[in-house]
C-alpha positions in Angstrom: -2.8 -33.9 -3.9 -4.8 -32.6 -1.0 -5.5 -29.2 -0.1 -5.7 -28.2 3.2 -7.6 -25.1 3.8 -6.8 -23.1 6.6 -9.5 -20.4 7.0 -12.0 -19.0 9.8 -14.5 -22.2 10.4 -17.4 -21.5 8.3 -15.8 -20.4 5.1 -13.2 -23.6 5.5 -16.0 -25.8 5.1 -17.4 -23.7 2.2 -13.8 -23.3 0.6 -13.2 -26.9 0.9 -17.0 -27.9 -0.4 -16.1 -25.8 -3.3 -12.9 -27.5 -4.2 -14.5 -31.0 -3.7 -17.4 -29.6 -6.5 -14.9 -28.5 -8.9 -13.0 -32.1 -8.8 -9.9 -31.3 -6.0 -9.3 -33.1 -2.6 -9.7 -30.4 -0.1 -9.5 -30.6 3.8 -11.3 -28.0 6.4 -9.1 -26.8 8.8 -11.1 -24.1 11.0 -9.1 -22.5 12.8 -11.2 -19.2 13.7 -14.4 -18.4 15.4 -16.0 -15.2 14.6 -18.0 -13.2 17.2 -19.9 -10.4 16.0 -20.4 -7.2 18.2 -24.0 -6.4 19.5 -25.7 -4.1 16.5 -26.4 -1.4 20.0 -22.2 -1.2 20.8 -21.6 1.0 17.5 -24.6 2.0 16.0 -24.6 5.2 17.7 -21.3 5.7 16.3 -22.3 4.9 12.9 -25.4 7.4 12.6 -23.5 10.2 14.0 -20.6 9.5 11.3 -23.3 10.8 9.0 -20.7 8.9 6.3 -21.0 9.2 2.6 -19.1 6.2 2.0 -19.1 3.0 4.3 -15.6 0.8 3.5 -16.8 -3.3 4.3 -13.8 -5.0 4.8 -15.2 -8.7 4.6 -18.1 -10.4 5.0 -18.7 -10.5 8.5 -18.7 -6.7 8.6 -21.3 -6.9 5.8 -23.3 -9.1 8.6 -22.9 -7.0 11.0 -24.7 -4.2 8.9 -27.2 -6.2 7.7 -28.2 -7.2 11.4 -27.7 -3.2 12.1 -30.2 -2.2 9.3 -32.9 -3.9 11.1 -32.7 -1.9 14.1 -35.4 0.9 14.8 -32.4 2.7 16.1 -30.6 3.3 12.3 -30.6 6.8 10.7 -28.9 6.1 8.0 -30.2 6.1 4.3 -28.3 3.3 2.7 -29.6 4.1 -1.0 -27.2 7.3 -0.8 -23.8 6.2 0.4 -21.5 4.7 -1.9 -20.2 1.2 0.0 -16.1 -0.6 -1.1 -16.4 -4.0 -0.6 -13.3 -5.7 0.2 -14.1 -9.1 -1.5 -17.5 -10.2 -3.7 -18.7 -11.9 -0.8 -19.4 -9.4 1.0 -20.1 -6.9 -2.0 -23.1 -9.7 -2.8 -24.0 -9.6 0.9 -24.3 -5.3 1.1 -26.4 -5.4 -2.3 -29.2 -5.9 -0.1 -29.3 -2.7 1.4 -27.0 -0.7 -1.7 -27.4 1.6 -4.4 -26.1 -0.7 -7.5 -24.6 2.1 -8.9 -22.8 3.0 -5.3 -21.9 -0.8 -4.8 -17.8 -1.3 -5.4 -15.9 -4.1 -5.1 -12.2 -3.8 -4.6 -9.9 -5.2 -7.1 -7.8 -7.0 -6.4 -9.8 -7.9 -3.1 -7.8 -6.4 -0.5 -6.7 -3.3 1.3 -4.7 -1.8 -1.6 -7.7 -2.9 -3.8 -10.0 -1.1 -1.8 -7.8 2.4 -2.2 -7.9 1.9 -5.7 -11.9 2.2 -5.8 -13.2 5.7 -7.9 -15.3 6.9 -5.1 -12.1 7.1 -3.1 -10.3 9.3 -4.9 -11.2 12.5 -4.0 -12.0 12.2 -0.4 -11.0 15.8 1.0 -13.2 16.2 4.1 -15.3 13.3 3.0 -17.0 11.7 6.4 -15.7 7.8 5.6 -16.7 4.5 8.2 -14.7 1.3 8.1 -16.1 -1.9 9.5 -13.0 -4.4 10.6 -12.4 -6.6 12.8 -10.8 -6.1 15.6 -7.1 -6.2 15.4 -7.2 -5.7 11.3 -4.8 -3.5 9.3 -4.2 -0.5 9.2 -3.4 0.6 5.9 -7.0 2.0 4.3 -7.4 4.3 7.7 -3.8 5.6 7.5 -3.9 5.8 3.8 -7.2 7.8 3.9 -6.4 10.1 6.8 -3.2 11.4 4.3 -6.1 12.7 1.8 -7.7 14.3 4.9 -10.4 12.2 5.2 -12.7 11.9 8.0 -12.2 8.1 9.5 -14.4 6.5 12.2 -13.2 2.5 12.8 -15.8 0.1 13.8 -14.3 -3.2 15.1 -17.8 -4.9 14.6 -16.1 -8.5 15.2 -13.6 -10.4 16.7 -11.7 -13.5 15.3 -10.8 -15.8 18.5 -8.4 -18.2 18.2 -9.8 -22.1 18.0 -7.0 -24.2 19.7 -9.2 -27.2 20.2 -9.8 -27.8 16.4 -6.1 -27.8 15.9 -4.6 -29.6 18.5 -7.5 -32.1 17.5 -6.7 -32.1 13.4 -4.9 -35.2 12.6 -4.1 -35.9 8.8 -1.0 -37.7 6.8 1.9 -35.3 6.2 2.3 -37.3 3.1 -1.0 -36.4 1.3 -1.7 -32.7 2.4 1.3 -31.0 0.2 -0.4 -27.7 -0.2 -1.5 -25.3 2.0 -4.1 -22.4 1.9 -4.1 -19.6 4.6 -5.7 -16.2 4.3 -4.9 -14.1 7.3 -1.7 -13.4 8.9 -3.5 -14.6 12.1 -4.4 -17.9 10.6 -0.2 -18.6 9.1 1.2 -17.6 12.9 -1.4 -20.3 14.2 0.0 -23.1 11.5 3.4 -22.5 12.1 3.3 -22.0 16.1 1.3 -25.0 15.8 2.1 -27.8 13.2 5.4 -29.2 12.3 7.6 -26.2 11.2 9.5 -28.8 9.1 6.6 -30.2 7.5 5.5 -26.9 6.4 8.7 -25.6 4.9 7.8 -29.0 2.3 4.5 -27.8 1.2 3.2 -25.8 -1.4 1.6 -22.3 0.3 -1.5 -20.7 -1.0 -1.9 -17.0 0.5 -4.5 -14.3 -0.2 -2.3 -11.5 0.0 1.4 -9.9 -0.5 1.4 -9.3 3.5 0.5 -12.8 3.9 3.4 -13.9 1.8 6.0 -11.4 3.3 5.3 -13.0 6.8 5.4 -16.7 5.2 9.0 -15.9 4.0 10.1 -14.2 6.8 9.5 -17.7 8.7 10.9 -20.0 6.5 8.3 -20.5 3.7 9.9 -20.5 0.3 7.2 -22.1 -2.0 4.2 -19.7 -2.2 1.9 -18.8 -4.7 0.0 -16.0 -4.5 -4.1 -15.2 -4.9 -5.9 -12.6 -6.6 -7.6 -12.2 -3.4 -9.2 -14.9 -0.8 -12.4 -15.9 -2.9 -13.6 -19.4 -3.1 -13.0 -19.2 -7.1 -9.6 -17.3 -6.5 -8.5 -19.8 -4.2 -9.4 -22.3 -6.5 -7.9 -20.6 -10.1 -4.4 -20.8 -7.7 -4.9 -24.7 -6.6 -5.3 -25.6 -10.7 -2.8 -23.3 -11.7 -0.5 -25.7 -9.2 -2.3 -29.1 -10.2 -1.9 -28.4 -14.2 1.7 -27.2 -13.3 2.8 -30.4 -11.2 1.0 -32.6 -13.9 3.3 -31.1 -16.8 6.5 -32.2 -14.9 
């Protein structure tokens, strides 16, 4: 069986390297370019947000901050704010700069995850910044602002569509039977995209419930879910379906 992996174009290449080192067939599909914002377009916003907690919702919003730290222009003290992590990635990327101690990751990796973190619990009045991308949920901003938080977004990057590496992917219908998407943006690409057929056959891999609500809603009935959209999380889902298909 091969895996295609459906993810923005760096990380496909990593996900699939990882799959190859741990013995699976894996394809790169990249379907996502990243552009990061210029570190001067929101660090103003972030030094006046004075926050006590910064919420890093993947790990190009963890490079964006790294790149921001080395501006003369930051006021921030890093070493006193408590940081969430959406994934380990980026948690591993933001121990650079963090207090260990007010380093979380969330668990699972995603939104709800990050809601579940102890330094969120009591946030009454608490000055909190997000870094997203732009476009990203909504659902740790609305959540936050219920417990009267104060929230300042930060769309510190932008995910832009890569038509050319699709409409240039060619591969055998008859070897790629599972697929791996982790964004919402990157399933309505695959399905606007690829045979709708085809992909109503294969196996789905998806990072979230969300993902897997919209997957069903268009016709995707055979999806297994992921503690999140780790390399090794990814991977502990693609053995769980190779020892599965190998005992039938």
């Amino acid at each position: 069986m091969i895996f295609l992996i459906a993810r923005p174009a760096q990380k496909a290449k990593q996900t699939a390297l990882f799959f190859q080192q741990h013995n699976l067939n894996a394809q790169a599909l990249g379907l996502i370019d990243i552009k990061l914002a210029t570190t001067h377009a929101y660090l103003a916003q972030l030094n006046a947000a004075n926050p006590s907690c910064i919420i890093v919702t993947s790990s190009y919003a963890a490079q964006w901050l790294l790149r921001a730290t080395q501006s003369a222009e930051t006021r921030l003290n890093f070493k006193q704010i408590n940081f969430v992590c959406v994934g380990s990635a980026s948690a591993a990327l933001i121990a650079n700069i963090a207090d260990k101690s007010r380093l979380f990751t969330a668990s699972p990796e995603n939104s709800e995850g990050v809601l579940n973190a102890s330094c969120l619990r009591m946030v009454n009045n608490a000055n909190i910044v997000i870094l997203k991308g732009k476009g990203g949920r909504n659902l740790i901003a609305d959540s936050l602002y219920q417990k009267n938080a104060n929230i300042v977004e930060l769309h510190v990057y932008e995910r832009i569509a890569n038509m050319s590496a699709i409409h240039a992917f060619s591969f055998e219908t008859s070897k790629i039977r599972c697929i791996i998407a982790t964004s919402i943006e990157i399933t309505e690409l695959l399905l606007a995209n690829l045979d709708r057929t085809y992909l109503q056959t294969c196996v789905w891999i998806v990072a979230s419930e969300r993902i897997k609500a919209y997957a069903c809603a268009h016709g995707i009935e055979q999806i297994l879910l992921s503690q999140g959209a780790s390399n090794q999380a990814l991977l502990n889902c693609a053995n769980q379906l190779v020892n599965t298909r190998s005992c039938t």
